[in-house]
C-alpha positions as CSV (number, residue, x, y, z in Angstrom):
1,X,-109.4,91.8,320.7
2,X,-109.3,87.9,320.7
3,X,-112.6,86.4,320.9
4,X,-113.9,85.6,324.2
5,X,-113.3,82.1,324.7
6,X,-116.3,79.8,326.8
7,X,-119.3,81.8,325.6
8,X,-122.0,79.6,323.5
9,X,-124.3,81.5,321.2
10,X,-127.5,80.3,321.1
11,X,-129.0,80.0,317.4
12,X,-131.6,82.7,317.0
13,X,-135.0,81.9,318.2
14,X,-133.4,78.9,320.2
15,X,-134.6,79.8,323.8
16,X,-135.1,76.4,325.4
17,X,-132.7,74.5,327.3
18,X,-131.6,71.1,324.8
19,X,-132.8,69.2,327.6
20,X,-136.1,70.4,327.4
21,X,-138.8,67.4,327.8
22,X,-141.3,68.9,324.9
23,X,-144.2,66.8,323.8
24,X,-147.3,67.5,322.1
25,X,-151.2,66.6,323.2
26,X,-152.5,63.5,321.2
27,X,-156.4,63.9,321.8
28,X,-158.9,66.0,320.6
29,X,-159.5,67.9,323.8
30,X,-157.6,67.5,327.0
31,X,-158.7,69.5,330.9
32,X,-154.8,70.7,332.3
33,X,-156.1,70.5,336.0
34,X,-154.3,71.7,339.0
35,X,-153.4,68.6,340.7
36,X,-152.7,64.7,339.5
37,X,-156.5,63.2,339.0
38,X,-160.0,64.2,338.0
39,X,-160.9,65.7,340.9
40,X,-158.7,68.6,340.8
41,X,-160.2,71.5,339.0
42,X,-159.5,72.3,335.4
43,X,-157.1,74.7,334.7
44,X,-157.6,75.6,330.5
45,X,-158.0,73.1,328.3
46,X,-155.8,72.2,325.5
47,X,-156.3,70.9,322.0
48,X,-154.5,68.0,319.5
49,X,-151.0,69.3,318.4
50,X,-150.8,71.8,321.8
51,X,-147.0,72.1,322.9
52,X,-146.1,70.9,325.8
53,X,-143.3,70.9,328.1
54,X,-143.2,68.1,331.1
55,X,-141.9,69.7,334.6
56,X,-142.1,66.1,336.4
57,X,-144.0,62.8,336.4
58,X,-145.7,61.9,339.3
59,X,-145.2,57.7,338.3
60,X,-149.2,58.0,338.9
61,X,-149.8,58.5,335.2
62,X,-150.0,62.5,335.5
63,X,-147.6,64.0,334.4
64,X,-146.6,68.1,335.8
65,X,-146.7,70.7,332.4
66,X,-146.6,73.9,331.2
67,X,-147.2,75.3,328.3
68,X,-144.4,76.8,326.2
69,X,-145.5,80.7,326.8
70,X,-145.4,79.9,330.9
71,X,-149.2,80.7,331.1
72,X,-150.4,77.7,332.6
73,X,-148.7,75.5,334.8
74,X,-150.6,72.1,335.4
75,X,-151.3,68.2,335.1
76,X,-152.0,66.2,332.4
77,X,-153.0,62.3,332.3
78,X,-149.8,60.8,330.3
79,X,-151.8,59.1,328.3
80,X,-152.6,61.9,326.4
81,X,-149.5,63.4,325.9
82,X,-147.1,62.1,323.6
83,X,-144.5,59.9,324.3
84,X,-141.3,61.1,325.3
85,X,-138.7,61.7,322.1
86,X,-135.3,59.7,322.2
């Protein structure tokens, strides 16, 4: 049989999409909350070096995460999350 033409294999271990907006926490200890601002309750709290992946930004300075295992889906002040990689 020919080989099937149109089907990409994904390089092992490679399960998110290339578009995927990963970043990483930059303080020491930072609240994931359930809304955009402080007075939302605090979801779990992450540590420096936590992966990150960014669902949204609400232009308010929040912006919407999860974490990589789909535990915890929440918001995080951009400042503490790195920049976005080019």
């Amino acid at each position: 049989h020919p080989p099937a033409t149109g089907t990409a294999l994904l390089a092992p271990g490679l399960t998110e999409d290339p578009e995927t907006d990963k970043r990483s926490i930059r303080a020491a200890r930072v609240n994931m909350r359930q809304g955009p601002g402080t007075a939302y309750p605090i979801i779990t709290r992450l540590l420096a070096g936590d992966e990150v992946i960014v669902i949204g930004d609400s232009g308010t300075g929040w912006l919407h995460l999860r974490t990589p295992d789909n535990e915890h889906f929440g918001w995080i002040a951009a400042s503490l999350v790195s920049q976005k990689a080019p």
